[in-house]
N, C-alpha and C positions, 0 to 999 in steps of 0.2 A: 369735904369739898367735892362739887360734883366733877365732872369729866371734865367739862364745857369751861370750868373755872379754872381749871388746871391747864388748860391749851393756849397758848396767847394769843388773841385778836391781833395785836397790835404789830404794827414793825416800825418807820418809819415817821410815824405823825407822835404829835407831842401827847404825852399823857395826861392826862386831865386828874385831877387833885381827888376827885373821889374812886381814881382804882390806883392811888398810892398807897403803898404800906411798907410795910419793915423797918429797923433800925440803922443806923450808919456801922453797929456792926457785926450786918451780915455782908458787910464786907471785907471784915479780917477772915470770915470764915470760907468764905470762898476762895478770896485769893492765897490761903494758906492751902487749902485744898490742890487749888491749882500747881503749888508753885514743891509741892512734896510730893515730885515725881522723878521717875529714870531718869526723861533727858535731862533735867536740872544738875543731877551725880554725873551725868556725862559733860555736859558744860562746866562743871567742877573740874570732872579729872583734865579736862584738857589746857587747863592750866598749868599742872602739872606733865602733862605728856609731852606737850610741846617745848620744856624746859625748864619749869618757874621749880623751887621747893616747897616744903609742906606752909610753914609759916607765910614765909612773903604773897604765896600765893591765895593763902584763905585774907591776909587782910587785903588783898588788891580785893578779892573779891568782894569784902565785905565793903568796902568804899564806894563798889562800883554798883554795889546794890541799893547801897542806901542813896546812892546822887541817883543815880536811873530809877530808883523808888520813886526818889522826890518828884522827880517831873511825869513819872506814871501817876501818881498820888493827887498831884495838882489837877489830871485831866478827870480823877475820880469824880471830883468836889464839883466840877460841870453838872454833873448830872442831875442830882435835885432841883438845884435850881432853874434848870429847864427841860427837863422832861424830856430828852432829845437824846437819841444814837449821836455816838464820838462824831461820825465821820458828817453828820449833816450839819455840824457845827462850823465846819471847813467852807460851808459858802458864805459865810459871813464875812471870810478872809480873801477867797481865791475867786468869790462870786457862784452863783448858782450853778452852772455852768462850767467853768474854772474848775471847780473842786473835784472833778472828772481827773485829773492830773494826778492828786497825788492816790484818788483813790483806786486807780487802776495800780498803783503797785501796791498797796494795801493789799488788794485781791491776789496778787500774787505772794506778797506774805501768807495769809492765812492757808495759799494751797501749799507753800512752801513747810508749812508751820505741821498743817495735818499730815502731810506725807513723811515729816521727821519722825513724828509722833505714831504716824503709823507703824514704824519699822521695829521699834522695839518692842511696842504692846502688839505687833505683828506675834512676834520672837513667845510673848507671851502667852497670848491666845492660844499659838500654837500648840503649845505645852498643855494648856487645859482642856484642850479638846485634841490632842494627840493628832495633831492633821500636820501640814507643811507648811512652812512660814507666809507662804502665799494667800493661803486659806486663811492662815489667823491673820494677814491685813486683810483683806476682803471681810469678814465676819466681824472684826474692829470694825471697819470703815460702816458698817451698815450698821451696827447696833448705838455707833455716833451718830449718823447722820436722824435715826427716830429719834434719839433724844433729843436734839438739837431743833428738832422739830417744833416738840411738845412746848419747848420756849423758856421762858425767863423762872416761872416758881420751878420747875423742877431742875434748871441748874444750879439754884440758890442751891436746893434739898441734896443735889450731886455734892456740892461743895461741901457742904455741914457731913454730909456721912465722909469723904474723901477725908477729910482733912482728921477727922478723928480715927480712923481706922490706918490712914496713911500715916500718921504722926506716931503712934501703939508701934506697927511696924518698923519703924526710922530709929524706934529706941530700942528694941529687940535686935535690929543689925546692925546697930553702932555699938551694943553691947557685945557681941560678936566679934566686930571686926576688931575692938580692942582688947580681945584676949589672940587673939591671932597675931597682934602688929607689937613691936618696939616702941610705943608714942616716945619714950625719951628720944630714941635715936634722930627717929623723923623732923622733931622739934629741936634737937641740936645741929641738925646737918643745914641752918640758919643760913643764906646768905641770899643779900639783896642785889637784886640786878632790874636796874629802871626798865629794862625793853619790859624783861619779862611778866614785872610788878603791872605795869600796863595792858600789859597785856590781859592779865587777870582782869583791871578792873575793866578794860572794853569788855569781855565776853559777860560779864554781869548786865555790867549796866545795858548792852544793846539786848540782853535777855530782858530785863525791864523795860526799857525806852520801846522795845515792842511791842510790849500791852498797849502802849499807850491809844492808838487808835480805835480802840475797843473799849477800853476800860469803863468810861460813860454809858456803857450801854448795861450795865450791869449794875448800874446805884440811877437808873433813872426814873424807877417805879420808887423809888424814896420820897416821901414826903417833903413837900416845896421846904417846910421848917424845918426840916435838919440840919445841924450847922454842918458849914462849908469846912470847917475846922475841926468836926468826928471825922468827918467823911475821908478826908486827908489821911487822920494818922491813924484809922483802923485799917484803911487800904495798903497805905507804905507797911504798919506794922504787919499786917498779914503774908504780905507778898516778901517783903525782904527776908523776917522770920522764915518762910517756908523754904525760900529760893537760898538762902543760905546756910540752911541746917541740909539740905539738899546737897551743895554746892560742895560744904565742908566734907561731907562722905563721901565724895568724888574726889577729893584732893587725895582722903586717905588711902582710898581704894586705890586709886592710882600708886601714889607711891612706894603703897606695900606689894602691890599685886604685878606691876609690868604687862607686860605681858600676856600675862595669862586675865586681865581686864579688858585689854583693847582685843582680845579675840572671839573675847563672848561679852560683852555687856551686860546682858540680861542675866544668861547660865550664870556667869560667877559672882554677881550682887545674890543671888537667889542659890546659888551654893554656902555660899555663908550661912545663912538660917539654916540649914537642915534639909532632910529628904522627907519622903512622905509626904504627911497632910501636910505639914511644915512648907514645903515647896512648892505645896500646889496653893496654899494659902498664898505664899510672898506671890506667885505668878499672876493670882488675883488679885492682890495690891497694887502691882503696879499696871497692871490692864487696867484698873480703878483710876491711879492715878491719870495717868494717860489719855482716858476717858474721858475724863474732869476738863483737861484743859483742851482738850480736841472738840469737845463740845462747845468751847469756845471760839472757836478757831473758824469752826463750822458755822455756828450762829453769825458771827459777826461777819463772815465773805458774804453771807447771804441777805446781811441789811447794807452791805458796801454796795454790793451788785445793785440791789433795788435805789440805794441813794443814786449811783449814777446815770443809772434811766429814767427815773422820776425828775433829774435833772432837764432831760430835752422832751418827756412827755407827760409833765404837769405831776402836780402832787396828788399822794393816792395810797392807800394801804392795799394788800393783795390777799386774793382769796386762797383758800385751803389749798387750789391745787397749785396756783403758782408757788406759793411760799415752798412745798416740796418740790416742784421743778427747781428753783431755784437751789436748796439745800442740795437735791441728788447730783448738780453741776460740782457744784464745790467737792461731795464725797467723791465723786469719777474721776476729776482732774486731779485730787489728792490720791487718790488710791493707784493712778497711774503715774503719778512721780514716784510715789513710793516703793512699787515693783520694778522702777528702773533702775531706783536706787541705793537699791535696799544691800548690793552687797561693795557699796566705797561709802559709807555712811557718816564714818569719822572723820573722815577729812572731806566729804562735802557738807557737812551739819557746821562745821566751824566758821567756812569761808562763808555759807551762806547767813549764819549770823554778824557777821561782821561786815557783809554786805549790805543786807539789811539797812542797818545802822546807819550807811550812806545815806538814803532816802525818806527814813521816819524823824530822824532827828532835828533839819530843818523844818519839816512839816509840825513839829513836837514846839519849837521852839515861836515859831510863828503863829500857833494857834495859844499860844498861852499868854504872850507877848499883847496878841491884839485884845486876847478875855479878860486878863486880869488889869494889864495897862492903860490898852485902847478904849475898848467897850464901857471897862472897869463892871463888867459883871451884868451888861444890859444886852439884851440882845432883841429884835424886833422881829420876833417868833415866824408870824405870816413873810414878811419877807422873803425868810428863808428858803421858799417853796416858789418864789413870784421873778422869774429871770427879769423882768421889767422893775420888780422894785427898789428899794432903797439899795441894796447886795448888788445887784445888777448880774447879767449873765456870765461877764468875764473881771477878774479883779487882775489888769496886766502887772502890774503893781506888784504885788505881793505874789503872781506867780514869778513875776524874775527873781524877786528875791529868795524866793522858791531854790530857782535853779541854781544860781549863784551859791546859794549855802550849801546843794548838791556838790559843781565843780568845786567848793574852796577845799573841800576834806580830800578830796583825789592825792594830791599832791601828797599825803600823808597817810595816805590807806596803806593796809597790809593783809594781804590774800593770799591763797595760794596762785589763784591766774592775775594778781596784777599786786605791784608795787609801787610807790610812789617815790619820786626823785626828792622829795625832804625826808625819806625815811632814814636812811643811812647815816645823815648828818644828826639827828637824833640817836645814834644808836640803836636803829631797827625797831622804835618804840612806835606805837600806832597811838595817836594824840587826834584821829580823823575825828571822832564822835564829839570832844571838844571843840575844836572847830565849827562843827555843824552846830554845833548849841550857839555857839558865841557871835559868830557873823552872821546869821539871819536872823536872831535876834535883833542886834543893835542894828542893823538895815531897816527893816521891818519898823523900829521905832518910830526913826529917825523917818522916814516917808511915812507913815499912817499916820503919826501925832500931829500931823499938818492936813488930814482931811477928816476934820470932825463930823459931817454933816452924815456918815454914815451909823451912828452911835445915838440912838434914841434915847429918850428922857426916863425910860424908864423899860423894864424890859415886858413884852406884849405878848401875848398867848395866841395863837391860832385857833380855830373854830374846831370844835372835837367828833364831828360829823366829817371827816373829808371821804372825797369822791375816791370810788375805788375805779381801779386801773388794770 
């Protein structure tokens, strides 16, 4: 394959059927890639750090993966069948225009996301190149942002090598960790408690219900004929699979380690395997993993950013140097939360997933709501791009119910800077992410199902020449 093939043209506009290719599943191989890394084992432990035990807390998790699979899963199967990034799908709901809203905190996800992501494979890098943790985020953050560059085949090729080499490693230090650990004990010291079972399954499932805004953009060079039904359960299966064999070594770690886990992250996952090449090998695993999904992280701030300016300055794909202006925004604003934040990490990585969670899961619920319900899977491609047409520039409509689905979860959030006056009466359980699913869902129905005139007869492809910008 030459250079030129390997670089991706494209960002933004729909892809046209003869530069589709691949299967529906090189999408369990990516998402598993992605999802068998550090911070997944730290999203794990801190189920158990914050109070859960071994058991309650692996099956909160695993509930919480598989329901936030399922609706990351559902936004996979968008993608074949139109050609299209997550996030440009949002003006079909919120209007051309409108879709500006939820994608400026999208944007601050992703930088939120790379700066997490930075800090451990920070921790890592450092190690392999014997520099200061400073150095290994700065050297992370740049050796992501060229990839991220290069585009969609060579994240596929990040994902297929991640996922095999990260998985080899996962069984080698689970074999580890349980010659080390009591598994009887941990798995007898059983007891359920609703706050904390919950609590497990929020930090899963907002670890999922996060891809969602991105997920699309990664099964969208899939051929129009893939079913919408591989596409689904190679995605759920890949991502839940990885984020829970993940998740599960964090609970262990945790509960065997104390301690001496919450003070090194990095050092003591990679103390278990050994010294030597042994050490420097795991260091590289998880820079690998790390990699994998920062790559993503990267990619997708940088089709959010261009979807919301092509919003007020017409449709357009971007040249060589924008596309990197664009990416090196993302790597700077990540790389600078990262060093501010690099030494309160566990207790800002937690609140800010579960903050998160506030703002994607409406947007999560409402776009699936109008695709699958409303539209029923049609979409009027050109539109999408035309604030004057059928979409129209603002959908006031479906932005309140926007907001609405935001304020209804307040009342039941749990953070470390804010709490909610229904949390107590629960038992201190955070039930916020169900909420956000549930009422701007059935809002959203109940006002769209009465303006059909936005929902074409069939779904229309746009013109594969558009004007660059």
């Amino acid at each position: 394959m030459a250079v030129e093939d390997l670089v991706e043209q494209r960002s933004i506009d729909v892809v046209p059927d003869d530069e589709r290719h691949g299967t529906a599943f090189s999408q369990f191989t990516l998402w598993l890639g992605a999802n068998l890394q550090i911070t997944a084992v730290v999203t794990g432990a801190l189920a158990v750090v914050l109070g859960g035990d071994v058991v309650w807390s692996a099956a909160g998790l695993l509930l919480g993966n598989l329901l936030g699979g399922a609706v990351m899963a559902l936004h996979s199967a968008q993608g074949p069948k139109l050609g299209l990034p997550q996030m440009i799908q949002s003006r079909a709901q919120f209007g051309v225009r409108g879709a500006v809203v939820p994608l400026f905190l999208v944007i601050l996800m992703y930088v939120g996301f790379f700066a997490s992501g930075s800090v451990l494979a920070g921790q890592a890098t450092a190690e392999l190149t014997h520099t200061t943790d400073t150095t290994g985020i700065i050297v992370f953050a740049v050796v992501t942002a060229v990839t991220a560059a290069v585009g969609y085949r060579v994240i596929h090729a990040l994902g297929r090598v991640a996922g095999v080499v990260c998985a080899l490693a996962f069984v080698y230090l689970g074999i580890r960790l349980l010659d080390r650990v009591d598994l009887s004990a941990l798995l007898g010291d059983a007891h359920f408690d609703l706050p904390m079972f919950l609590l497990a399954v929020s930090l899963s499932a907002s670890w999922q219900l996060a891809f969602g805004p991105y997920v699309a953009d990664y099964s969208r060079y899939l051929p129009r004929t893939t079913s919408g039904r591989a596409t689904f359960w190679w995605t759920l299966s890949g991502s839940a699979v990885g984020s829970q064999w993940s998740m599960t070594f964090g609970v262990l770690v945790a509960a065997s380690a104390g301690d001496a886990f919450l003070a090194d992250q990095v050092g003591y996952v990679v103390g278990l395997g050994g010294t030597g090449l042994i050490a420097s090998f795991l260091y590289f695993v998880i820079a690998l993993g790390k990699l994998t999904v920062n790559v993503l992280n990267t990619y997708g701030g940088f089709m959010s950013m261009v979807t919301s300016i092509s919003g007020f300055r017409g449709r357009g794909t971007l040249s060589p140097r924008g596309r990197t202006a664009y990416i090196a925004l993302i790597m700077v604003a990540g790389t600078a939360v990262a060093l501010l934040g690099k030494d309160t990490f566990l207790t800002s990585f937690k609140d800010f997933l579960l903050f998160l969670l506030t703002f994607f899961t409406p947007w999560s619920a409402i776009n699936l709501v109008d695709y699958y319900l409303i539209s029923r899977e049609r979409y009027d491609i050109p539109a999408l791009f035309d604030p004057e047409g059928r979409y129209g520039a603002w959908r006031w409509d479906a932005l309140s119910v926007y907001g609405v689905g935001v304020l209804a979860q307040l009342p039941f959030l749990v953070t470390h800077f804010y709490t909610g006056p229904l949390v107590d009466p629960l038992g201190g359980a955070d039930i916020s992410w169900i909420v956000g699913l549930v009422v701007p869902a059935a809002l959203y129905w109940l006002l769209a199902r009465r303006d059909t005139p936005h929902v074409p007869d069939g779904t229309r492809y746009s013109p594969t020449s558009p004007q660059k910008v």
